[in-house]
N, C-alpha and C positions, 0 to 999 in steps of 0.2 A: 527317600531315594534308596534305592536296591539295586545290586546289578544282576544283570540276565540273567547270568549263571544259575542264581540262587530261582529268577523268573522259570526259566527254562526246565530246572527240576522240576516247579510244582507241576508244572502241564505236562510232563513226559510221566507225570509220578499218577495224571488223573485219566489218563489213558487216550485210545487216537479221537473218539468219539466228540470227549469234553474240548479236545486239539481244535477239532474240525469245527463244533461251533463257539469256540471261544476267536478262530479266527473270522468266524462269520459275521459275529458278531465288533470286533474290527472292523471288520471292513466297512461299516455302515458307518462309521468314524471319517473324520476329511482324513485324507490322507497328509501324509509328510512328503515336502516340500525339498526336503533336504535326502542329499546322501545318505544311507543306512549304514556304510561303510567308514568314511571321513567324516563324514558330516556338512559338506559342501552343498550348494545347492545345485538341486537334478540339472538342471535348464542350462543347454550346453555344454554337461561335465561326463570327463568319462571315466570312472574312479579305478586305477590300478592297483590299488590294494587289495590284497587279497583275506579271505575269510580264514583266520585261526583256522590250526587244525583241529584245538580243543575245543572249537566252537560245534554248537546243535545246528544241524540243517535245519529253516524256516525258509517257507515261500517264497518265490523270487518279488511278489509285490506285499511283502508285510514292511511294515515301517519298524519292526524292530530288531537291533543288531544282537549278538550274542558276543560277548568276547569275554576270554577267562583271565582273573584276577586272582592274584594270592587269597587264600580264607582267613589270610589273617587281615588283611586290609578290607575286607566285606564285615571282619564283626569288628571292625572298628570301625565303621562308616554309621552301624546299628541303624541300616535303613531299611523303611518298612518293604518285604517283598509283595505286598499286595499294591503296592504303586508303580505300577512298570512305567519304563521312563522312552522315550524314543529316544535315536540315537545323539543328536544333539543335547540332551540333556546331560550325557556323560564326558561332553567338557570339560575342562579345568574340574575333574570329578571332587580333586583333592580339597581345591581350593573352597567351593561349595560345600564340602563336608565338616568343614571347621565349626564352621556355624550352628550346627543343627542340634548338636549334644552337650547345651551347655548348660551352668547352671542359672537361672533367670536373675537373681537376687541373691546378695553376699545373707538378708537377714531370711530367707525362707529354708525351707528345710526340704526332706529328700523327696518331697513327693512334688517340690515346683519343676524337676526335670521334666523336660517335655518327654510327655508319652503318649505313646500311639498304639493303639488297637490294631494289632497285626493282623485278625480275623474278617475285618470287616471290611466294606469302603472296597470294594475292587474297582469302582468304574475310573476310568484312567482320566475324566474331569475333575474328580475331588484329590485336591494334590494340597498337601500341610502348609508348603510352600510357594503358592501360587501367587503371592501379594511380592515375589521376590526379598523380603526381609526376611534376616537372619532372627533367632529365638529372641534372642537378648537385646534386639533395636526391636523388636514386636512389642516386647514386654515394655520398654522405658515409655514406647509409644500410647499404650492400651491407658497404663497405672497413672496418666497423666488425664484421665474423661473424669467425669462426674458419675456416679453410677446409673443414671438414664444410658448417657451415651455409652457403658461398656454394654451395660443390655444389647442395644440398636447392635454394637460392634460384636457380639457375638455369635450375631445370625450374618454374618459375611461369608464364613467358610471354615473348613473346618480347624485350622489352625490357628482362627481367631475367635473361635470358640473355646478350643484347648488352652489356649494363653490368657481369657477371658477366666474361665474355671481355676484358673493356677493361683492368676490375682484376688478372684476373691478368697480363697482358701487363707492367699498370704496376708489376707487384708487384717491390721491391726485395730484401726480407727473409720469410722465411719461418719459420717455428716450426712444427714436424709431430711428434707424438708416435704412434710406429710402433708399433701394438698386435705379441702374439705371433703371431698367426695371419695377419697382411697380409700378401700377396706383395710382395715384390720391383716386379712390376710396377705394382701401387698407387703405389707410391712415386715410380717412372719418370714414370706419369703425370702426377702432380702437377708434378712440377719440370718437364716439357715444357711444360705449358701459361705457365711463368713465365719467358720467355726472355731477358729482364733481370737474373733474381736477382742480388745482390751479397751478401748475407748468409745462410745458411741453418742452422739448428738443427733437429738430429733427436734427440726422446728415445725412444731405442731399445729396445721393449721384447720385440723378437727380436735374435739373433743378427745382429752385424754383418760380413760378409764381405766379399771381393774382388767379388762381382757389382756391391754395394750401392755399393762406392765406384767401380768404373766407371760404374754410372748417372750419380753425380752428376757426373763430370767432364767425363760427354758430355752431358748436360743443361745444365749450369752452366757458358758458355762464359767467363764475367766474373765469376765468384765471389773474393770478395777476405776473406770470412769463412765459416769454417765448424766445427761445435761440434757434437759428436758428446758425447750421455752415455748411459751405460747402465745398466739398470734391472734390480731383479728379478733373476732367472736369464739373462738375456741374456750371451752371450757376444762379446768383440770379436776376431775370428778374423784380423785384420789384421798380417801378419807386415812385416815389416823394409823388403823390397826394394818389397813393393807401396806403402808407404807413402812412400817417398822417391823412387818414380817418379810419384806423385799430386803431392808438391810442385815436383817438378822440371817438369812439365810443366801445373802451373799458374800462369803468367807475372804474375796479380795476383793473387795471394793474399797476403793481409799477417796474418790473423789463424788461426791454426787450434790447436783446443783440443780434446782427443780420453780419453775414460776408459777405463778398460779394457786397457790396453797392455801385458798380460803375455805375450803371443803375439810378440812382435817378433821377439823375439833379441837385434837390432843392425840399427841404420839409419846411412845414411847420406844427412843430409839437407843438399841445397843448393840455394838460393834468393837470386835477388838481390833478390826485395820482401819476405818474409815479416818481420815485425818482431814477431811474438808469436805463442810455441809453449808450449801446456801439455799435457804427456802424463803421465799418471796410472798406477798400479798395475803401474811398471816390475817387473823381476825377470828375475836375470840376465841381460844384455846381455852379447854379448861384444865390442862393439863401439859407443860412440856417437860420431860424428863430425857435426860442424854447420859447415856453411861459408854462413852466413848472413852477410854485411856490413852490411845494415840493421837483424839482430835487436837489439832494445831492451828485450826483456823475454824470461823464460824461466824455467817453473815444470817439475821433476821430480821425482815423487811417486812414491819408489820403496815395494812391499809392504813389510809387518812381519812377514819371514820371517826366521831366522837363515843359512840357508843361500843369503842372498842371496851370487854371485862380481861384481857389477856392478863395474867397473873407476873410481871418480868420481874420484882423480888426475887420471888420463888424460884422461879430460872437462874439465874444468875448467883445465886447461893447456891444451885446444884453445879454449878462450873468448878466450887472450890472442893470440891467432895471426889466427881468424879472425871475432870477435864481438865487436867493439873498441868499439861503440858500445851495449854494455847497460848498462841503469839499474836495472832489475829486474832480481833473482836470487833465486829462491826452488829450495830442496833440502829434502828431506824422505826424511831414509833412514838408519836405523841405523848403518849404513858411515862416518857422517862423521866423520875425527878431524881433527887437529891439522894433520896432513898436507896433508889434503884443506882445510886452511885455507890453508895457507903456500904449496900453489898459487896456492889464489883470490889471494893478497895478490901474488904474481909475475906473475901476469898484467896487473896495473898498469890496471886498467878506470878510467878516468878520470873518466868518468860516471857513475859507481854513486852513486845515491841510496836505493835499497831493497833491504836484503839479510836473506834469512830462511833459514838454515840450523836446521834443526827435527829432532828425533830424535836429534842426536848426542849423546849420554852420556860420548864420549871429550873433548867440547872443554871447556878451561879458562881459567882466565884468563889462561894465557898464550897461547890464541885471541884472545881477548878485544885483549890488545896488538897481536896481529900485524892485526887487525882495523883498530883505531882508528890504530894509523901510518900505515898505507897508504889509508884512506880515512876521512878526515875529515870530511866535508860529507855526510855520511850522515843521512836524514829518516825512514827507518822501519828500527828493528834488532831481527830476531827472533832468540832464541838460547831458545825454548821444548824443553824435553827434556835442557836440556845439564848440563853441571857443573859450572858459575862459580857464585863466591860474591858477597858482600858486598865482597869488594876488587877483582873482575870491574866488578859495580855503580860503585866509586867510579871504575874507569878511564874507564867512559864518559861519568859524570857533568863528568870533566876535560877530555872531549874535543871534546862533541858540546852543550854548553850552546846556542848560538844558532844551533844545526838540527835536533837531533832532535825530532820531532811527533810520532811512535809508537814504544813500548816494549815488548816483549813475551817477558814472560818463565815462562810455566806450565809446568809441573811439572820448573820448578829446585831438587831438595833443598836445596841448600846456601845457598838463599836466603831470609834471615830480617828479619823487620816493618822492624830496622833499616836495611836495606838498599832497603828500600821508599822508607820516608818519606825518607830521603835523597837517593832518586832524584827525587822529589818535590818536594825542595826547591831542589835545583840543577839543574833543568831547566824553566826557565820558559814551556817553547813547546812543553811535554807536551802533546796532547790527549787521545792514547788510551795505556792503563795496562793491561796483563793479567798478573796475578801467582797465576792458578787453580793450587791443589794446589802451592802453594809454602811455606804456612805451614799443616803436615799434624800432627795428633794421630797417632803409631802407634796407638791403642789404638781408633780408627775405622776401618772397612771403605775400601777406595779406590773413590769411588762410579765411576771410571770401568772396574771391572776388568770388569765386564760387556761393558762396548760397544767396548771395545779390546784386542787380545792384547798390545801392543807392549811389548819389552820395557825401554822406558824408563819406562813407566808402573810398574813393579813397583819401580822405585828408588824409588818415592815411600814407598811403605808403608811402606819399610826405614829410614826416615830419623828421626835420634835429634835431632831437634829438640827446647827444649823449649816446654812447652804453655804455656795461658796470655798468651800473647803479647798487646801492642797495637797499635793503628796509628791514627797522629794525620797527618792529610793536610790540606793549606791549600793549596792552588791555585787560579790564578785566570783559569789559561785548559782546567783536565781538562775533556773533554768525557764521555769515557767509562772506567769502572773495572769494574777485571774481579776478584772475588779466589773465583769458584767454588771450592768444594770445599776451602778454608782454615778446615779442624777445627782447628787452635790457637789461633784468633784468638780472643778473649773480648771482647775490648773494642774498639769503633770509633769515632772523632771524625772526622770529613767537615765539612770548610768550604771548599764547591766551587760558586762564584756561579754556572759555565755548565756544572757536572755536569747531562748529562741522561739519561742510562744508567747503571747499579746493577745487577753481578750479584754478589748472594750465595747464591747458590743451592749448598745443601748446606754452608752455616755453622751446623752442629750446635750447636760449641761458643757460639756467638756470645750474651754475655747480655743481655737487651733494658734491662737498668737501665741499661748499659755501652753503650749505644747512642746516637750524637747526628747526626742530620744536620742542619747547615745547608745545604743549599742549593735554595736558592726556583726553578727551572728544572726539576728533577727530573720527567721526564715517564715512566718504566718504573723498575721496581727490583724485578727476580726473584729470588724468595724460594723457589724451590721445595726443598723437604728440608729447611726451618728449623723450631723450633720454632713452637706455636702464639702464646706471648707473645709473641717477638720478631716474628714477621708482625704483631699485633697495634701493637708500638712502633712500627712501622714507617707502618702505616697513620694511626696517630696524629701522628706528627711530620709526613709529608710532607702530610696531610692540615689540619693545626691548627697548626703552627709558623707558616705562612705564607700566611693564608687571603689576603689582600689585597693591593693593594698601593696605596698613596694616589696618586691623584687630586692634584697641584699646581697645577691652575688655581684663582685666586679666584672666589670667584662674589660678586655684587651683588642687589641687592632693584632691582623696576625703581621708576618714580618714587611711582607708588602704593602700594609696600610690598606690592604682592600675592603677588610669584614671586621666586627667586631665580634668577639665570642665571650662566651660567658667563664669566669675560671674563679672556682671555691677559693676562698680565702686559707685554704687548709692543704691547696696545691700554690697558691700565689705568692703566699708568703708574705703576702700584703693587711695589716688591719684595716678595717672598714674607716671610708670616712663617709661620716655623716650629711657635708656639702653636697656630697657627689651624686649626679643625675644617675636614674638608677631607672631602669623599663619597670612600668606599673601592671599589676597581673589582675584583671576584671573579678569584682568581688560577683558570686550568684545573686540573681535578685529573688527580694523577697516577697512574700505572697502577700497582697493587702486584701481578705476573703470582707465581702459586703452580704451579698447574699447568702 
């Protein structure tokens, strides 16, 4: 917005010619409706105001007024003069003008100011403001679409295209889910317009190649995250050397996490920022070398193929050499034995607090030992797949009492109720418990043989457990308990004040008379594959054990005996008595998921 003044100069400045058909071209315009003078509407009005003196004579049928304003309130308003405004428009001028010059976002920098090309755009329909929002409700508006919908929204007009461009510019993080049929170039485009990115996610639902990761690297000059997953039939065509010349010549990358990684071969990755690498669906490497000094975490998730040759000795000796600072260690891969333990524990990692070795069916408890010697102070310990028993269980229980906070142990044969509740009992800073397909009826299907080939999962079936089994749990900080797919169990006692997750999903055997939860918190508890009474016990106990919970504040009758009101014992001056009826406040119910 502009006012006249500044309108009026440019057309008295391009002489009477450009005057005569810049009104001609008006006129072909609807006309206004309203007063040129007040701003009333024509239709029965007869306006006594009179025309400034310092105003420009125009036409007696132009719709637009001229009136002169201080030049110091015209370049504080910083409105475009090539937007002439008709007279109604300069209403509440002030108040309108607030809006227009602000800055979009506390974290953008000086080029999110809205700016307008003062040159261009004369026709008096393309107006910044035409949507009536101010900059800064445009912009909470816009940064809230998906990037399809800013697309769509930037062909609205021109100041939602302007507010459009601002956002991507300020865009830090991205999410793009790359259908099978978008080019390559789709994709270019996108990350070009976002020259700031620092975090960017692609779910990739073509093929991911060499072209696709040189876009991002030359797009993405300050990317420090990047998370590639792949979907569907999508293949990740990324071999070895491309992928270790993308990090080496990414100087701030600290985070990158990639699916699909059976194309590698062998990499050779170095980096002096990266501190978190997850590569997925390894198979046969002949080679992995990491010369990371900052890495701090590091997950490899090799396939569940038999004919994997992947070398993870040799790996994991190169952890103690050049990755001296991880905390995280997650491995997932058939291959792991005993061996591949008595590395990890020689490499001497001093800071390890979370170690998840998953799949190995070789380690034992005498893993188990070389584990808790060498690192103590351990907060999350997964040994899911493996072959420790109930005297594995008790070594950790000796070791790790006042630090471990996560246990996880599913589809351990050799691990039985007893070995549960024990871990249970001597570990009082448990939160989270997964003990799925460890307490297994042979004479039940294995309900994961469907969704998994691996061949740790086939130990389960084979396992001469016997049935019947119970499990009596008293904890007072589990948050969450995992016992999926434990067909031996028959009977369950739970007395867990801050349980608020339950999965029993695919507890066939489980009898619902033999069923008792206490715990008043319990917000989900999956049941799906259970019988229909037992769903039923279920809905009843977490439903009806603990509908309330009492209300402690006293209440008083006020002096007329008409109302009761409620009064703190810290204004009453009264101690609580225990006897006394007390209003009960509806506990939320909790979720029984089947499905």
């Amino acid at each position: 917005m502009q006012h006249s003044t500044i309108a009026a100069a440019s057309q008295s400045s391009r002489g009477g010619d450009s005057a005569d058909s810049s009104d001609i071209k008006r006129a072909k315009k609807r006309g206004s409706y309203n007063c040129g003078r007040c701003g009333l509407p024509k239709k029965g009005h007869n306006c006594n105001i009179k025309t400034p003196i310092s105003a420009t004579t125009t036409p007696a049928d132009s719709s637009l007024s001229v009136v002169s304003v201080p030049s110091s309130a015209v370049s504080a308003f910083r409105q475009p003069p090539s937007n002439l405004r008709r007279a109604l428009s300069f209403d509440g001028l002030e108040d309108r003008a607030s809006g227009l010059d602000l800055r979009l976002d506390d974290r953008a920098d000086e080029d999110s100011v809205v700016e307008v090309d003062l040159e261009s755009d004369l026709d008096l329909d393309v107006d910044i403001d035409s949507s009536g929002l101010p900059g800064s409700l445009r912009w909470e508006v816009l940064r809230r679409l998906p990037p399809a919908g800013l697309l769509s929204a930037a062909k609205v007009c021109k100041g939602w295209r302007e507010t459009a461009r601002k956002l991507w510019r300020a865009t830090e993080e991205l999410k793009l889910r790359v259908p099978a049929k978008v080019h390559v170039g789709f994709v270019a485009s996108m990350l070009q317009k976002c020259p700031g990115i620092v975090r960017l996610s692609l779910r990739m639902e073509s093929d991911f190649d060499s072209t696709m990761l040189a876009c991002i690297a030359f797009s993405c000059p300050n990317l420090e995250s990047m998370e590639i997953s792949i979907f569907d039939t999508a293949i990740n065509r990324i071999n070895g050397d491309e992928l270790g010349r993308f990090v080496a010549d990414k100087r701030n990358l600290k985070s990158l996490k990639m699916e699909g990684c059976s194309n590698l071969g062998g990499f050779v990755i170095c980096s002096s920022s990266l501190s978190t690498l997850w590569l997925s669906d390894l198979h046969s490497l002949s080679k992995m070398v990491f010369n990371c000094p900052q890495l701090r975490e590091i997950s490899l998730e090799f396939s569940c193929q038999e004919n994997d040759s992947s070398d993870l000795i040799a790996t994991i000796e190169g952890f103690g050499r050049s990755c001296l600072k991880l905390q995280n260690i997650h491995i997932a891969s058939m291959r792991l034995s005993h061996a591949a333990v008595l590395a990890l524990t020689a490499a001497q990692l001093r800071g390890l607090r979370m170690l998840s070795l998953v799949l190995g069916s070789e380690l034992t408890d005498a893993s188990v030992a070389a584990i808790a010697s060498s690192y103590p102070n351990l907060e999350l310990l997964d040994l899911s797949g493996s072959g420790i028993s109930d005297s594995g269980i008790g070594m950790i229980c000796n070791v790790f009492p006042e630090t471990l906070k996560r246990l996880l142990l599913a589809l351990c044969p050799n691990v039985t109720s007893s070995g549960i509740q024990f871990a249970t009992a001597q570990l009082p800073l448990l939160e989270l418990m997964d003990c799925g397909m460890t307490i297994c009826d042979p004479n039940f299907p294995d309900p994961t043989a469907d969704g998994n080939d691996c061949e740790s999962q086939k130990t389960s079936t084979t396992n001469l457990q016997h049935i019947n089994q119970k499990l009596i749990i008293k904890h007072s900080r589990l948050k969450k308990l995992s016992l999926w797919g434990c067909t031996g169990l028959d009977a369950l006692y739970l007395n867990c004040p801050e349980l608020i997750d339950l999965n029993l999903n695919s507890c066939r055997n489980l009898i619902s008379e033999r069923l008792l939860l206490q715990c008043p918190t319990l917000e989900n508890v999956h049941a799906s594959g259970c019988q229909d009474m037992l769903i039923g016990a279920i809905q009843s106990q977490v439903c009806n054990a603990f509908p309330a919970v009492d209300n402690h504040s006293p209440s008083k009758r006020l002096p007329d005996g008409s109302k009761r009101v409620l009064v703190p014992y810290l204004l009453s001056g009264e101690s609580p008595e225990p006897d006394k009826k007390r209003r009960r406040i509806e506990k939320l119910p909790c979720n029984v998921l089947v499905d």
